[in-house]
N, C-alpha and C positions, 0 to 999 in steps of 0.2 A: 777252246777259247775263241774260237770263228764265230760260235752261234753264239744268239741272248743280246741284250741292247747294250751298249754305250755311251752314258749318263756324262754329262760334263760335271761343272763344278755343283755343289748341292749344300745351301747354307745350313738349313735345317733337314738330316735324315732321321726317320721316323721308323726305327724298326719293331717298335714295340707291338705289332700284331702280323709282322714277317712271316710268313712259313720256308718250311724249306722247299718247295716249288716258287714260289716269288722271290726266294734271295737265285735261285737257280737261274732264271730269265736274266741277270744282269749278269753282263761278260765284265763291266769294269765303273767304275766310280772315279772321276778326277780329282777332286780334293772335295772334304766336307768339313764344316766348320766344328756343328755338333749334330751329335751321330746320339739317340735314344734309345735304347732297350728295356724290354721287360727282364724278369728274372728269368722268365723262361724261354726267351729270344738270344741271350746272351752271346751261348753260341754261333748264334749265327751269324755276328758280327763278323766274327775271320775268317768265315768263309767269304767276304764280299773282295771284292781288290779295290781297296780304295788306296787314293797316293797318300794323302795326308789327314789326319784330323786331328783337329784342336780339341776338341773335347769329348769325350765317352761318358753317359750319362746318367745312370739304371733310376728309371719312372715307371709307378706302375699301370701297366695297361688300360685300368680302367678309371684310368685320371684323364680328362680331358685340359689338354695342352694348347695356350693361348700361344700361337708362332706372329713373334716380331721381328721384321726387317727396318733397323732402323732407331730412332727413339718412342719410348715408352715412360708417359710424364704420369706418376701417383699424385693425385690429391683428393681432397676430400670427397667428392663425385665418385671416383675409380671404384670403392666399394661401397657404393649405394645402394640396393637395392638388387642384389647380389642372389641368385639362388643358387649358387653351390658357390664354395673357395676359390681362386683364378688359380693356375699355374702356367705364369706368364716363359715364355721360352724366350730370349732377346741376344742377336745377333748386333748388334749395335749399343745402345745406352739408356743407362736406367735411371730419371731424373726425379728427384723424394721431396716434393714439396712440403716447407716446414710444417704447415695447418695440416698434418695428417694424424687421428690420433695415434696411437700405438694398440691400440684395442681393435682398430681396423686393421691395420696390416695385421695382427698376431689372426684374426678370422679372416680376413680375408684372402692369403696366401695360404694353400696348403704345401706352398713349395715355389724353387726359383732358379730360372738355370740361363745365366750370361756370360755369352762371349764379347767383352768389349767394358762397359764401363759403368760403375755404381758410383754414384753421387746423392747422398742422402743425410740428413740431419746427424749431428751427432749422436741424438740419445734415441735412435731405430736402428743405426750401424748393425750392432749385436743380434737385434730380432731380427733382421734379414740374413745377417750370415751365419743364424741358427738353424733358417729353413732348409729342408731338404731340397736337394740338387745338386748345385755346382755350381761356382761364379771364380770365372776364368778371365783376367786383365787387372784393369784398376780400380780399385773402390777408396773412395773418397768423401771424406764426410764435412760438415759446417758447421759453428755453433748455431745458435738461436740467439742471433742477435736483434737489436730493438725493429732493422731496417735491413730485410733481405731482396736483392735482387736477383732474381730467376732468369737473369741470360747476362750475356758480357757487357760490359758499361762504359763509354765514353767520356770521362769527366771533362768539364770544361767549365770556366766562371759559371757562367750561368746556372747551371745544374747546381754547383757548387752552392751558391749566393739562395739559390730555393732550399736549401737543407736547415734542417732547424740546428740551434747550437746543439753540441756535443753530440752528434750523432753516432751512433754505433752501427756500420753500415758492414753486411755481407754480400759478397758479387758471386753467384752461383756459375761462373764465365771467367772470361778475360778481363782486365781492367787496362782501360789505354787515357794516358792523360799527354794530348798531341800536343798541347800548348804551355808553356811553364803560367803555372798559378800562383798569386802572391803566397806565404808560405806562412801568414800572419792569419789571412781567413781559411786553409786547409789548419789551422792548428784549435780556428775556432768551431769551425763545423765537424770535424772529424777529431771523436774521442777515441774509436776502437776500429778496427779496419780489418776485416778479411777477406782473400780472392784465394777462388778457388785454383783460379790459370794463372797465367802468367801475366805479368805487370809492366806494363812499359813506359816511361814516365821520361821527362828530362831530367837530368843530373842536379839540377837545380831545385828541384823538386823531391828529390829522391830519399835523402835524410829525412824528411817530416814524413814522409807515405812510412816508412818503414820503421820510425818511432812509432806508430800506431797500429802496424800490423800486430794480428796475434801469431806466436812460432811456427803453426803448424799451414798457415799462407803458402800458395806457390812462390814461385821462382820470380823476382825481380830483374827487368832489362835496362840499363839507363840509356837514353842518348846523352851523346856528350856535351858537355855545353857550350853554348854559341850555335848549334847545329838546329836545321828546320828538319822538321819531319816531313818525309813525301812518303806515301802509301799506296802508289800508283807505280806501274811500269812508265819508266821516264827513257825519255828520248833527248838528248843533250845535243843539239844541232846551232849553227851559229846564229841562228836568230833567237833562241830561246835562251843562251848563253848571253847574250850581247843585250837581255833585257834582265838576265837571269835574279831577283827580288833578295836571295838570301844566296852569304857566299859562303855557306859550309854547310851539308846536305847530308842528313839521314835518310837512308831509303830501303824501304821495305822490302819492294819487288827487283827485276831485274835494271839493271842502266844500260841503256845505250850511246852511245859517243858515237855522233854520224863522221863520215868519212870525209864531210867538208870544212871540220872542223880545223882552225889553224890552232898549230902549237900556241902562238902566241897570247890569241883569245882565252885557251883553254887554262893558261897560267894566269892572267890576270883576271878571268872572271870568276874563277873557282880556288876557292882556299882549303877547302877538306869535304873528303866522300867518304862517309860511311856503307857500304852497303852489307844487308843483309843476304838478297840475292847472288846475279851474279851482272859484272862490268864488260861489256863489250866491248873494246877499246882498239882504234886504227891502231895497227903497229909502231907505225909511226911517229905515235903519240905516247910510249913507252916510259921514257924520261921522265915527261909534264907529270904523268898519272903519277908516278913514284913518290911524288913528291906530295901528293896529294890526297893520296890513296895507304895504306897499309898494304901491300903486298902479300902477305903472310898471312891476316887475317881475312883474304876476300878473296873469294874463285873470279878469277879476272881472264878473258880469254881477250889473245889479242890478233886480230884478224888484218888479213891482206885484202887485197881488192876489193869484190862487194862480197857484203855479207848475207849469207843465205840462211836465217834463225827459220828451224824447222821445230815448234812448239805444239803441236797440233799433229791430229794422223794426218799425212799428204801422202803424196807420191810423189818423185822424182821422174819427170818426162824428158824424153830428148831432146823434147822442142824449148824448155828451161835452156839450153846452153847454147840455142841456136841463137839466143838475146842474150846473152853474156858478153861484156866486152870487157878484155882481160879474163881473170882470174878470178875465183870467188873462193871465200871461208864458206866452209858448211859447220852450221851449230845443230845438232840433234840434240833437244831436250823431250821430243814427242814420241811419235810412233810414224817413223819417215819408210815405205815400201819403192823401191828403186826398179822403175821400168826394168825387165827385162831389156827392151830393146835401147836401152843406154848400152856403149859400149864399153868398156873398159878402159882402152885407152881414153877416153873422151872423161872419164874420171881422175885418173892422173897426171891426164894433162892440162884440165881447164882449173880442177880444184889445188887451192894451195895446201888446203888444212882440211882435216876432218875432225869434228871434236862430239864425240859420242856421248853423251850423259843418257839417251833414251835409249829407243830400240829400234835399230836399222834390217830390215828384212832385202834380202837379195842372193843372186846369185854366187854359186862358189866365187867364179871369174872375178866379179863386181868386189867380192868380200874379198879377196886378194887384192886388187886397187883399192879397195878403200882403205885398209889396213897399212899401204903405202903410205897411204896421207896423216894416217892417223896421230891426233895431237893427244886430248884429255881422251881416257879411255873407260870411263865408268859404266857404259851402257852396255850393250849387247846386240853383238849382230848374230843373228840367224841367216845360215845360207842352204840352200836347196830346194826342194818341192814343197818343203812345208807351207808354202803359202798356194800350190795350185793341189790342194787335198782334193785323192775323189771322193767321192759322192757315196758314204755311206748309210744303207737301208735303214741300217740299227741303232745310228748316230743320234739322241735328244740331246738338245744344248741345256744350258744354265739353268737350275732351279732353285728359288728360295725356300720353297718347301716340297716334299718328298715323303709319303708314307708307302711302304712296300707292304 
């Protein structure tokens, strides 16, 4: 097992014209998504070492295989002028625009094979998941309604106010309504309503969206009422507080509560914080938030000194703590690699908190200090060499696609 290559991860593998001298050349396989075979390749499957696959696939040989990374949109174009059948291969998602007859997909596909996700009309559902293959995730389908929209939808007056009466509108996406709309013109313009995602509206609004949804609709979110929506990474600091336009706050991404925040301010200018993220919050400020906040329903981390949000791959250097005055929080939500030449004590003793949601890479020593500090523990530290790997001859990295 010394000799032969070492292939990393491999979305599409392609063994349907493998022999046994080419499966022999590889020493190892990392994960593959989907893994193809002929009938007469079959075998040759386990002999390969691969860690994981999502899907196993039997195609035959002398089918030529269209490989997608990513999305893959059917409309009327897709089989135009087509000299042989497609057999689309899709690692991502497969999106069925309604104008497609049914006479083209039945000739156009001689077959179908998806890891990830089918979204198509209701009355093609069936023809597609009769075709040979495999379709592995979610499938998803829409009526034909008068008025289909092919990505996610932002409603707002306006949009609203250009709609002809009794519309019967499908959202092939998300549907987000940020602002509450009278509920007299959603009742005149929208007679029938479907979304494919998920719906997020205010509370105020919520009863008449879903009087018109049809059953089979995703999932409904409300904001609560009296609350502004923010869909941004906010930073709550006392001059943004102290002008702050709306006193009860829905917020989509992360909050921050800067450190110069006075208790006092933060009681009288804020009435309620939803978030969906997560609340950064001075410690000190513990109380105020409680009152403000649901506790229970919100990953709320509450930090000492300065705070050090590691969201992004960085590295942690020693000259970071040579400008440190006092004590700092570390938040790992990225991919944070911790200098060797930090010391250990110097982790213990500068850091108050460690709070792990990503993936901290470092040494044993380092991984024993930081495990001292450690607060929220969801991520994963790796400790040893694995980050100074040698240099292997036989090493290829990542492939989307891969025929042996």
């Amino acid at each position: 097992m010394d000799k032969g290559k070492k292939i990393g991860n491999v979305n599409i593998l392609d063994l349907r014209k493998a022999t046994e001298a080419s499966v022999a050349e590889i020493r190892a396989i990392g994960n593959a998504n989907v893994v193809l075979y002929a009938p007469e390749t079959a075998g040759l499957v386990q002999q390969l070492n691969i860690g994981n696959v999502n899907a196993a696939v039997e195609v035959p040989a002398d089918v030529e295989v269209k490989p997608v990374i990513g999305k893959e949109v059917f409309n009327r174009s897709s089989f135009q002028d087509l000299t042989a059948p497609r057999y689309p291969v899709v690692v991502g998602q497969i999106l069925v625009e309604p104008d497609v007859p049914a006479e083209q997909i039945e000739k156009g596909l001689s077959g179908l094979v998806v890891v990830g996700q089918v979204i198509c009309p209701e009355h093609l559902l069936g023809l597609l998941q009769g075709k040979p293959g495999h379709i592995v995730g979610q499938t998803k389908s829409y009526p034909r309604l008068d008025r289909v929209r092919m990505d996610s939808l932002v409603l707002d007056k306006d949009y609203l106010r250009a709609m002809e009466d009794g519309t019967e509108l499908a959202v092939v996406g998300s549907l987000r309504v940020p602002q509450v709309l009278p509920n007299d013109l959603l009742e005149q313009k929208l007679a029938k309503l479907f979304v494919v995602g998920k719906t997020l509206c205010h509370k105020e609004n919520a009863q008449t969206l879903q009087a018109r949804m049809l059953p089979s609709s995703g999932t409904v979110k409300t904001i609560p009422a009296g609350y502004e929506l923010v869909e941004r990474p906010l930073v709550l600091d006392q001059a943004l507080l102290s002008t702050l336009p709306a006193k009860k706050l829905y917020c989509t991404e992360n909050v921050q509560i800067a450190a110069d925040v006075e208790a006092a301010l933060l009681d009288e200018q804020l009435e309620g914080l939803a978030c969906k993220g997560m609340v950064l919050c001075p410690a000190a400020l513990q109380t105020v938030l409680a009152k403000k906040c649901d506790l229970l329903k919100t990953q709320v981390v509450f930090y000492e000194g300065t705070l050090w949000l590691e969201d992004n791959a960085s590295t942690l250097t020693p000259e970071r703590f040579d400008y440190l005055e006092g004590k700092a929080t570390l938040v790992v939500t990225g991919a944070l690699k911790v200098d060797p030449e930090v010391p250990p004590k110097i982790l213990t003793g500068r850091l108050a908190k460690v709070h792990n949601l990503g993936h901290i890479a470092c040494t044993p020593a380092q991984g024993a200090a930081l495990r001292a500090r450690l607060g929220l523990s969801e991520g994963h530290i790796s400790e040893g060499a694995d980050e100074e790997e040698e240099e292997d001859e036989g090493q290829i990295g990542n492939a989307n696609y891969l025929a042996l």
